[in-house]
FIKE-423773 format. One line per field, with one value per atom (N, C-alpha, C): atom name; residue number from 0; residue in three letters; x, y, z. Coordinates in steps of 0.05 Angstrom, whole numbers. Each point is the difference from the previous one (the first is absolute). Layout:
atom <- [CA / ...]
n <- [NUM / ...]
res <- [ALA / ...]
px <- [X / ...]
py <- [Y / ...]
pz <- [Z / ...]
This chain:
atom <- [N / CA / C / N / CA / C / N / CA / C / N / CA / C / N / CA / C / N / CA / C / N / CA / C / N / CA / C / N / CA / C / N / CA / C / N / CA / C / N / CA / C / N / CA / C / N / CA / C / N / CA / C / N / CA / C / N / CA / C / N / CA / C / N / CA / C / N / CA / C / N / CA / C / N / CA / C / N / CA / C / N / CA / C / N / CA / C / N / CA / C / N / CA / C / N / CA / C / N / CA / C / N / CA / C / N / CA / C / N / CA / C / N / CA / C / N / CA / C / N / CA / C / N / CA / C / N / CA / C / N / CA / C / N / CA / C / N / CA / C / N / CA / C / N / CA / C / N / CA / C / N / CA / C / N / CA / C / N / CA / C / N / CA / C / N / CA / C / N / CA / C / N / CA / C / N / CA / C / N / CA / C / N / CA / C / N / CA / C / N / CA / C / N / CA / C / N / CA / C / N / CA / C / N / CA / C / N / CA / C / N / CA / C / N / CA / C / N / CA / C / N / CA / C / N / CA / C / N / CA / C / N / CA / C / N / CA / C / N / CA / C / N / CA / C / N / CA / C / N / CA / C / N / CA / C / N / CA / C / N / CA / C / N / CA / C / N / CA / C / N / CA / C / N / CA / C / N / CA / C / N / CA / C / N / CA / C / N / CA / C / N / CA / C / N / CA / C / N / CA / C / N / CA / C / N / CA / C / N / CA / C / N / CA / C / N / CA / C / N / CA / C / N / CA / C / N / CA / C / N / CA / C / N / CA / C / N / CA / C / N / CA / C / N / CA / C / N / CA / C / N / CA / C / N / CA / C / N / CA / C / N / CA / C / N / CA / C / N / CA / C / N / CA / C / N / CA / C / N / CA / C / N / CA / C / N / CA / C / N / CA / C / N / CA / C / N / CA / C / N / CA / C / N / CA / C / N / CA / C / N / CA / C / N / CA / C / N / CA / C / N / CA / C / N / CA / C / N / CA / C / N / CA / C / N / CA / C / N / CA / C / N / CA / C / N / CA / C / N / CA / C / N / CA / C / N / CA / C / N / CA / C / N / CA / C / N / CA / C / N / CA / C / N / CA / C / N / CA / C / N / CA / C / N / CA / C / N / CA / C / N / CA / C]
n <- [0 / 0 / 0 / 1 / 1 / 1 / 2 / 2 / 2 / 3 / 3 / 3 / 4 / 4 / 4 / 5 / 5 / 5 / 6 / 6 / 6 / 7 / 7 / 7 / 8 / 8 / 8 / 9 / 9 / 9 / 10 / 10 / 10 / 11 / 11 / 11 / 12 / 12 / 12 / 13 / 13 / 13 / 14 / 14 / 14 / 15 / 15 / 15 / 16 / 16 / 16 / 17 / 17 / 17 / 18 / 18 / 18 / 19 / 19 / 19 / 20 / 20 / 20 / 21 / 21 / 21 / 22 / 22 / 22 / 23 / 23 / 23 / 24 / 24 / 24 / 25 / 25 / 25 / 26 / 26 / 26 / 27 / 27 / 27 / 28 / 28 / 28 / 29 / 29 / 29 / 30 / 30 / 30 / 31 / 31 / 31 / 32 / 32 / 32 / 33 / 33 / 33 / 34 / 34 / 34 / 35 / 35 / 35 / 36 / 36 / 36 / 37 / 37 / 37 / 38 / 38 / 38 / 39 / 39 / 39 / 40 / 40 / 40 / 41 / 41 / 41 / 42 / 42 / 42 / 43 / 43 / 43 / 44 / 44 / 44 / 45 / 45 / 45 / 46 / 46 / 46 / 47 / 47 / 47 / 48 / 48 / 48 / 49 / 49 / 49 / 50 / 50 / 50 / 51 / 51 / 51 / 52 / 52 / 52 / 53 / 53 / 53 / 54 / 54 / 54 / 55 / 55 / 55 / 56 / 56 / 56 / 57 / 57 / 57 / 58 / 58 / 58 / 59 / 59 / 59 / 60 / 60 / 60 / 61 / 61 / 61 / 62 / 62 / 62 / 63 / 63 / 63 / 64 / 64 / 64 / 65 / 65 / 65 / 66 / 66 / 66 / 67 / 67 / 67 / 68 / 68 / 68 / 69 / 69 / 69 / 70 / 70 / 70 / 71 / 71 / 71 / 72 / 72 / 72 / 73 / 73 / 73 / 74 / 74 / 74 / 75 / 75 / 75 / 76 / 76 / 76 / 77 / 77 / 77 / 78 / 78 / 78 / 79 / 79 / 79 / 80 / 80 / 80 / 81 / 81 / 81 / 82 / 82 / 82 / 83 / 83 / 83 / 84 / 84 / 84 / 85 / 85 / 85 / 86 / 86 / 86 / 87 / 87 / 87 / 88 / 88 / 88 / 89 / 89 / 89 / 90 / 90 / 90 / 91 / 91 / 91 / 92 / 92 / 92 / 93 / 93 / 93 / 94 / 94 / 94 / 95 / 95 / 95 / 96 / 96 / 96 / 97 / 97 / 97 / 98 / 98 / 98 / 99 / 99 / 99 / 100 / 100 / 100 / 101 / 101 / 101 / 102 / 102 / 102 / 103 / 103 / 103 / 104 / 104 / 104 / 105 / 105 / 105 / 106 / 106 / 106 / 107 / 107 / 107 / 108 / 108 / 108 / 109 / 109 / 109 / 110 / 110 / 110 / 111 / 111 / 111 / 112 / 112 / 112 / 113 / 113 / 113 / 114 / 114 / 114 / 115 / 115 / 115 / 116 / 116 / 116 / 117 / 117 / 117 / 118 / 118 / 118 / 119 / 119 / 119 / 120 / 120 / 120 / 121 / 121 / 121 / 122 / 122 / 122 / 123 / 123 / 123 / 124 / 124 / 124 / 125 / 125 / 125 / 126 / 126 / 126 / 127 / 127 / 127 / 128 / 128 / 128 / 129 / 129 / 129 / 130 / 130 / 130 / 131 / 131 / 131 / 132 / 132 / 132 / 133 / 133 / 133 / 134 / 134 / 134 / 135 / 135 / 135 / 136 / 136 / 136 / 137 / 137 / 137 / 138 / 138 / 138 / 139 / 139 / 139 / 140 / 140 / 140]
res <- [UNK / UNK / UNK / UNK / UNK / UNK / UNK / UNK / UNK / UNK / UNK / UNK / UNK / UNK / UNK / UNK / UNK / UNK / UNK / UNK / UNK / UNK / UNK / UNK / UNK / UNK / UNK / UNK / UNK / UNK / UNK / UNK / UNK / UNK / UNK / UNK / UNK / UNK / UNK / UNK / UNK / UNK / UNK / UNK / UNK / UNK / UNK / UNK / UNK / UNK / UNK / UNK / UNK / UNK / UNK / UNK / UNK / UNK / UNK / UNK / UNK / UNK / UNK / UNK / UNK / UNK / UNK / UNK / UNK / UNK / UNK / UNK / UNK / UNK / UNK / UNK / UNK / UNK / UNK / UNK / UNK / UNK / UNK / UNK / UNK / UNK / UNK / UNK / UNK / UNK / UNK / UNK / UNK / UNK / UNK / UNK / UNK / UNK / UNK / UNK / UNK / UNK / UNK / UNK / UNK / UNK / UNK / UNK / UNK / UNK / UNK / UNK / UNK / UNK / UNK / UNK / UNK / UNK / UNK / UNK / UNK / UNK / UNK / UNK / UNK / UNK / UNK / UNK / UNK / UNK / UNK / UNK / UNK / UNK / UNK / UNK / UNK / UNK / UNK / UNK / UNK / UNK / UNK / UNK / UNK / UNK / UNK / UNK / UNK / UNK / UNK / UNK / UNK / UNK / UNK / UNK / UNK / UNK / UNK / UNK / UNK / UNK / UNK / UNK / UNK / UNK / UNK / UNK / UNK / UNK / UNK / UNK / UNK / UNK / UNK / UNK / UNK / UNK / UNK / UNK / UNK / UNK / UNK / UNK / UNK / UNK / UNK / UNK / UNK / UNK / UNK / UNK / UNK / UNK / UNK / UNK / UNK / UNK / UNK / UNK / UNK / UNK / UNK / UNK / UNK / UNK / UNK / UNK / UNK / UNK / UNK / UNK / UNK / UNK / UNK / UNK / UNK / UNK / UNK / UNK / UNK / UNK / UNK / UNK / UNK / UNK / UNK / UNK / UNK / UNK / UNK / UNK / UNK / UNK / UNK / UNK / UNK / UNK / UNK / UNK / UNK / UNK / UNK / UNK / UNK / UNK / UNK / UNK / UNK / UNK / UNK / UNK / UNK / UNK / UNK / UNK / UNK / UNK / UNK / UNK / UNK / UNK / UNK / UNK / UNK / UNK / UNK / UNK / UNK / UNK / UNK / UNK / UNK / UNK / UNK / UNK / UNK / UNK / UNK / UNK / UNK / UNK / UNK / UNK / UNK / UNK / UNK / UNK / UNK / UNK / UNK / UNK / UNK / UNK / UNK / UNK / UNK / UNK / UNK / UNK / UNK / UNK / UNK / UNK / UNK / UNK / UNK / UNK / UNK / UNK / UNK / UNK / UNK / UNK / UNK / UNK / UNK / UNK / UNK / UNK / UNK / UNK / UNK / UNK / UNK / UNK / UNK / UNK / UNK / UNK / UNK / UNK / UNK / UNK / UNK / UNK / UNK / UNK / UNK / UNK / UNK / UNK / UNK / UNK / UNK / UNK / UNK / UNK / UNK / UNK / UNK / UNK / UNK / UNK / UNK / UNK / UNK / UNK / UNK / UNK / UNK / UNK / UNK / UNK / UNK / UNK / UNK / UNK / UNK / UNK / UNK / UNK / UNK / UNK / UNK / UNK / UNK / UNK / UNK / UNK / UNK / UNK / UNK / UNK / UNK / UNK / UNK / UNK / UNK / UNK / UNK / UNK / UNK / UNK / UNK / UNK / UNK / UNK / UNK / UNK / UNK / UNK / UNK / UNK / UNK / UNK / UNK / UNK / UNK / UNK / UNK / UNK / UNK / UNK / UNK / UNK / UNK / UNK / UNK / UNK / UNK / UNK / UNK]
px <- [1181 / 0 / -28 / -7 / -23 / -16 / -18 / -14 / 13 / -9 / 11 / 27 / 13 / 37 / 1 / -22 / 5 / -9 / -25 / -18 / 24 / 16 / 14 / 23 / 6 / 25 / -16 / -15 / -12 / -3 / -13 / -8 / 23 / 26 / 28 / 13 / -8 / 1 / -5 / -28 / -24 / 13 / 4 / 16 / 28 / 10 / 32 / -5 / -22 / -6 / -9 / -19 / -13 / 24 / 16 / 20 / 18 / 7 / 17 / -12 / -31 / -12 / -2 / -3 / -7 / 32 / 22 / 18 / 14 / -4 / 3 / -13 / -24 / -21 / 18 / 3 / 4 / 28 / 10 / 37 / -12 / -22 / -7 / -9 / -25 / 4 / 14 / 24 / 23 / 7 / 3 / 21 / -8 / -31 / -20 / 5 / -3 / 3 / 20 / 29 / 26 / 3 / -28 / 6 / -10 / 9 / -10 / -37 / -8 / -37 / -11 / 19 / -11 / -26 / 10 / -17 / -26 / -1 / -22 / -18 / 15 / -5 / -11 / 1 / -10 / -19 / 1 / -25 / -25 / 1 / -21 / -8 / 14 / 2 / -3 / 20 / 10 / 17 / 5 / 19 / 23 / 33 / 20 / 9 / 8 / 13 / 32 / 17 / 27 / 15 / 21 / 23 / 22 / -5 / 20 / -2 / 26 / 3 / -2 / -2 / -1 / -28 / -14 / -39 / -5 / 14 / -18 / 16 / 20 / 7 / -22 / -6 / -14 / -27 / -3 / -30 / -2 / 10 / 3 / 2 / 13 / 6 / -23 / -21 / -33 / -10 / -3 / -11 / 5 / 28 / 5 / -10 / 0 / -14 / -24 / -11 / -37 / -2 / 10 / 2 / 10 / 23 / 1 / -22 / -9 / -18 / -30 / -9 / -19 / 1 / 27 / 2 / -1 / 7 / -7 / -22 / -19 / -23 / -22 / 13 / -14 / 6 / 22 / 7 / -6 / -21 / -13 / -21 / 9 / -18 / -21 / -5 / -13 / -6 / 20 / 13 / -35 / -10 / -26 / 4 / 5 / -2 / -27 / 20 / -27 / 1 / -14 / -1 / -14 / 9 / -26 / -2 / -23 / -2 / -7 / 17 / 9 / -7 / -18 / 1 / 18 / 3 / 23 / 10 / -20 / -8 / 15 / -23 / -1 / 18 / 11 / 7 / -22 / -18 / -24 / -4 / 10 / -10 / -35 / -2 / -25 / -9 / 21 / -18 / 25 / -2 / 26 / -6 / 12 / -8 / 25 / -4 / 20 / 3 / 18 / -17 / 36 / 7 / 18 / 3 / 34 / 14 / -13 / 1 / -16 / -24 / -25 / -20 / -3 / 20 / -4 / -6 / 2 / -10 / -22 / -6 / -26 / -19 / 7 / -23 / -3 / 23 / 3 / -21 / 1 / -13 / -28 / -3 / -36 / -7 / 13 / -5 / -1 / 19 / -4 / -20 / -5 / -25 / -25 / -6 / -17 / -6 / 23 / -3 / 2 / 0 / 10 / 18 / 32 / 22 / 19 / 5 / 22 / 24 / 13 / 27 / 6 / 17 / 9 / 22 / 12 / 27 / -4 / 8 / 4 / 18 / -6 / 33 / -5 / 32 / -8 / 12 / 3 / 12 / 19 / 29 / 20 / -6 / 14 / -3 / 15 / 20 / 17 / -23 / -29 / -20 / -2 / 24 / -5 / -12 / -9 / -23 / 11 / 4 / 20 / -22 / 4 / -28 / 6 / -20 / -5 / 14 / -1 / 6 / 38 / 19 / 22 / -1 / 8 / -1 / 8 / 11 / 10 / -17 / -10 / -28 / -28 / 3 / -34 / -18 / -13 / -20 / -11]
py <- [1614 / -15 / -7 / -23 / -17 / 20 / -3 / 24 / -21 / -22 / -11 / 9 / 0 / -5 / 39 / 18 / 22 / 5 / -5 / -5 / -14 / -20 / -7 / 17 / 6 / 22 / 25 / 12 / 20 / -9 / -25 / -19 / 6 / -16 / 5 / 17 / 33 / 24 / 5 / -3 / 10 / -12 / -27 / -17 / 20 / 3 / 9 / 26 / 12 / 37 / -13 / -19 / 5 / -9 / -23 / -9 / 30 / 7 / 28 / 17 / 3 / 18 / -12 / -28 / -11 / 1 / -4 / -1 / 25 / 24 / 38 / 8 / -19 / 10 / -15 / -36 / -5 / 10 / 7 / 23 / 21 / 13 / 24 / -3 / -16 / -16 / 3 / -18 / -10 / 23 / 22 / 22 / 18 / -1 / 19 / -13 / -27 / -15 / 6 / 0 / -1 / 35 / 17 / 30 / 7 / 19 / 2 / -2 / -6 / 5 / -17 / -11 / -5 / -37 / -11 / -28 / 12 / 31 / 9 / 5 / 15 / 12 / -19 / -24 / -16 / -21 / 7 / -17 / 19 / 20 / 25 / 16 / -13 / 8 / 33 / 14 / 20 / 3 / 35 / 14 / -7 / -4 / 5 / 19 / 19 / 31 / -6 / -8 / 0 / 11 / 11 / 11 / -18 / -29 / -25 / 5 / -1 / -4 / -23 / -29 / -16 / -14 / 16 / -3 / 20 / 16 / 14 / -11 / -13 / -14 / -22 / -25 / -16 / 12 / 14 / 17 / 4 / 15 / -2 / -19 / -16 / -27 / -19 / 5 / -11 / 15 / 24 / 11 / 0 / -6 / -1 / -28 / -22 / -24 / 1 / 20 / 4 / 5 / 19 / 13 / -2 / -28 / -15 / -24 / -7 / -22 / 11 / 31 / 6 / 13 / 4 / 5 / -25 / -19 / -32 / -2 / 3 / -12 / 12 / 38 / 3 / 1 / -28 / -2 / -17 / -18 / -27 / 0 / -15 / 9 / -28 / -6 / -19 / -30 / 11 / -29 / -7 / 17 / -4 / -12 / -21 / -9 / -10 / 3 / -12 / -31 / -12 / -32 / -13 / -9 / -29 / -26 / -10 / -31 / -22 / -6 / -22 / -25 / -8 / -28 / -18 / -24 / -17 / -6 / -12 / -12 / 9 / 22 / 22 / 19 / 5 / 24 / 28 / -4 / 19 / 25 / 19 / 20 / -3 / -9 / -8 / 19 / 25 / 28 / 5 / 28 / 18 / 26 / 11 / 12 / 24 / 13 / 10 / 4 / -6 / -11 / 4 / 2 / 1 / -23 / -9 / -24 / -27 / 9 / -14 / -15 / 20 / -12 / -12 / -7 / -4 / -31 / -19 / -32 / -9 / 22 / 0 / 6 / 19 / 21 / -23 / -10 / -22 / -26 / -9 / -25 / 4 / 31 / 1 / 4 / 15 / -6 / -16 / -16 / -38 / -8 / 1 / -17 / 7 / 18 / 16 / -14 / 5 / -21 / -21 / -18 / -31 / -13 / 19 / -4 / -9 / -18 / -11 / 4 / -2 / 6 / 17 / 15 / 27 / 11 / 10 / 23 / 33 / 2 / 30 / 15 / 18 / 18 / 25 / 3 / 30 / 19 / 23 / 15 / 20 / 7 / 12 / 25 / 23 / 25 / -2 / -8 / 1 / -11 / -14 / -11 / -20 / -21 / -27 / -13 / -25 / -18 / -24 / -1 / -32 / -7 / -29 / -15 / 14 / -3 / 17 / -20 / -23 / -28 / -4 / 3 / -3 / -40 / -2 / -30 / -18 / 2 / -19 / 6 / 13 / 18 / -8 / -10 / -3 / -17 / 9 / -20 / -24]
pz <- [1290 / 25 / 7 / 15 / 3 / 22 / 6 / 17 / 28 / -2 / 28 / 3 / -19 / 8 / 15 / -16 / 10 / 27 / 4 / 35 / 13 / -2 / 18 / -3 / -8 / 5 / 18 / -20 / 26 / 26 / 11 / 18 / 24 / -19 / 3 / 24 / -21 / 5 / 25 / -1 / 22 / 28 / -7 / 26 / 16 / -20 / 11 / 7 / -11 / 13 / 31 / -1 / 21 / 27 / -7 / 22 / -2 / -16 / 4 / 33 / -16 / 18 / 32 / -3 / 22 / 19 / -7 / 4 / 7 / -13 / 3 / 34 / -13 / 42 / 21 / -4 / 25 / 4 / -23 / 4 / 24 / -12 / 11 / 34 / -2 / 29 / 16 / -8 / 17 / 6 / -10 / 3 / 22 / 1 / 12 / 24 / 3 / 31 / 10 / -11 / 12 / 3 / -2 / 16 / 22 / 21 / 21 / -3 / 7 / -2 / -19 / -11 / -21 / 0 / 8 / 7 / 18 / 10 / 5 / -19 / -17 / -21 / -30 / 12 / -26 / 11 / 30 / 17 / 1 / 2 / -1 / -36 / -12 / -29 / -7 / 18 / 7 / -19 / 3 / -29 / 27 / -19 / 18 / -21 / 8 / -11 / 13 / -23 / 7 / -25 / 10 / -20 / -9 / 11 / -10 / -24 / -26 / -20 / -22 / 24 / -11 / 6 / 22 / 4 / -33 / 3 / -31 / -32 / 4 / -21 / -1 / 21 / -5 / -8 / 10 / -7 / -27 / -13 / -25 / -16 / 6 / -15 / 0 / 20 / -3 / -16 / 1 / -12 / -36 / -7 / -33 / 5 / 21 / -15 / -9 / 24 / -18 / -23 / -5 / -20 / -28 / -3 / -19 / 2 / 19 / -2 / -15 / 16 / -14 / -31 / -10 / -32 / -19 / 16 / -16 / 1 / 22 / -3 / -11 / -13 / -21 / -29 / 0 / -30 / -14 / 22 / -14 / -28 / -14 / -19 / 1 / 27 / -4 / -28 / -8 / -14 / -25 / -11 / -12 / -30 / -14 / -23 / -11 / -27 / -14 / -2 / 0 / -2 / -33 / -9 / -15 / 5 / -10 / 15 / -36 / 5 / -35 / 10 / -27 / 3 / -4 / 16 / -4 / -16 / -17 / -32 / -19 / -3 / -24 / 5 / 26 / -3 / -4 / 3 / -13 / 34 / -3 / 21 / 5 / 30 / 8 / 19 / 8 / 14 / 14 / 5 / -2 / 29 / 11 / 30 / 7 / 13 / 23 / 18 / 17 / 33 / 17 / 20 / 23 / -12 / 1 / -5 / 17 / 23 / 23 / 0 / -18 / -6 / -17 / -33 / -18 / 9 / 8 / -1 / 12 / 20 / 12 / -24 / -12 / -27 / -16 / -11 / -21 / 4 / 25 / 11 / 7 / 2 / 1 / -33 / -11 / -25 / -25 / 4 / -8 / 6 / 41 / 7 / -17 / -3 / -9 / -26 / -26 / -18 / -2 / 30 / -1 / -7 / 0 / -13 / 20 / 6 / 21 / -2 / -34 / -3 / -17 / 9 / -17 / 6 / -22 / 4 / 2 / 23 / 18 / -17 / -14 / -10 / 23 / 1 / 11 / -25 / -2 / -21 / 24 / -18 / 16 / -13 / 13 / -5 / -34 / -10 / -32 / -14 / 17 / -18 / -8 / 7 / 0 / 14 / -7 / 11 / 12 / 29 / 15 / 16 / 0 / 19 / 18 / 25 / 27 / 23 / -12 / 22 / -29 / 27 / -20 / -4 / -27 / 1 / 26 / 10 / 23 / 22 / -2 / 22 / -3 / -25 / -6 / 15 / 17 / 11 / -15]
């Protein structure tokens, strides 16, 4: 899989934890307002200590969103490949790197500039070790 096609899935990921989470609080919110004290209790950012079952169900249920959100966000592997940069031509490998998926066209384009190379092919390499341009054909700038 392409490091982009993977960052966007994680991307993905990260999105739907975070609306989960965002979505778990204003549950939680709502729940806290509709208790006695409670719209006091969230205007003074005060503890409300209640035995409602369904204030400590929502409670919980923020709390596993953190908590899946923060086990994703230390599973990133920051998406780090290796790149080469081929000549059009020849085909001839003209300098080779490893860099965050992200940075690889930036790296590439100071490094052309550098040799005065305007056009070139980006590979990225996939983890099985194959070599696919970085720009999918229909993509290519």
């Amino acid at each position: 899989m392409r490091a982009s096609e993977a960052y966007r899935r994680y991307n993905d990921e990260t999105d739907r934890l975070i609306g989960m989470l965002l979505q778990k609080e204003r549950e939680l919110a709502e729940r806290v307002a509709a208790e006695p004290g409670g719209a006091a209790a969230i205007k003074d950012r005060s503890v409300l200590v209640h035995s409602n079952e369904d204030l400590r169900s929502a409670a919980a249920a923020v709390l596993a969103a953190r908590k899946a959100l923060g086990e994703h966000s230390q599973q990133s592997t920051h998406f780090v490949r290796n790149y080469k940069i081929l000549d059009l031509e020849s085909g001839e490998e003209l300098d080779s790197f490893t860099v965050d998926h992200e940075l690889a066209p930036w790296n590439a384009s100071k490094r052309m500039k550098e040799k005065q190379i305007s056009r070139y092919d980006l590979q990225e390499q996939l983890p099985d070790g194959t070599w696919v341009p970085y720009f999918p054909p229909s993509a290519e700038p």
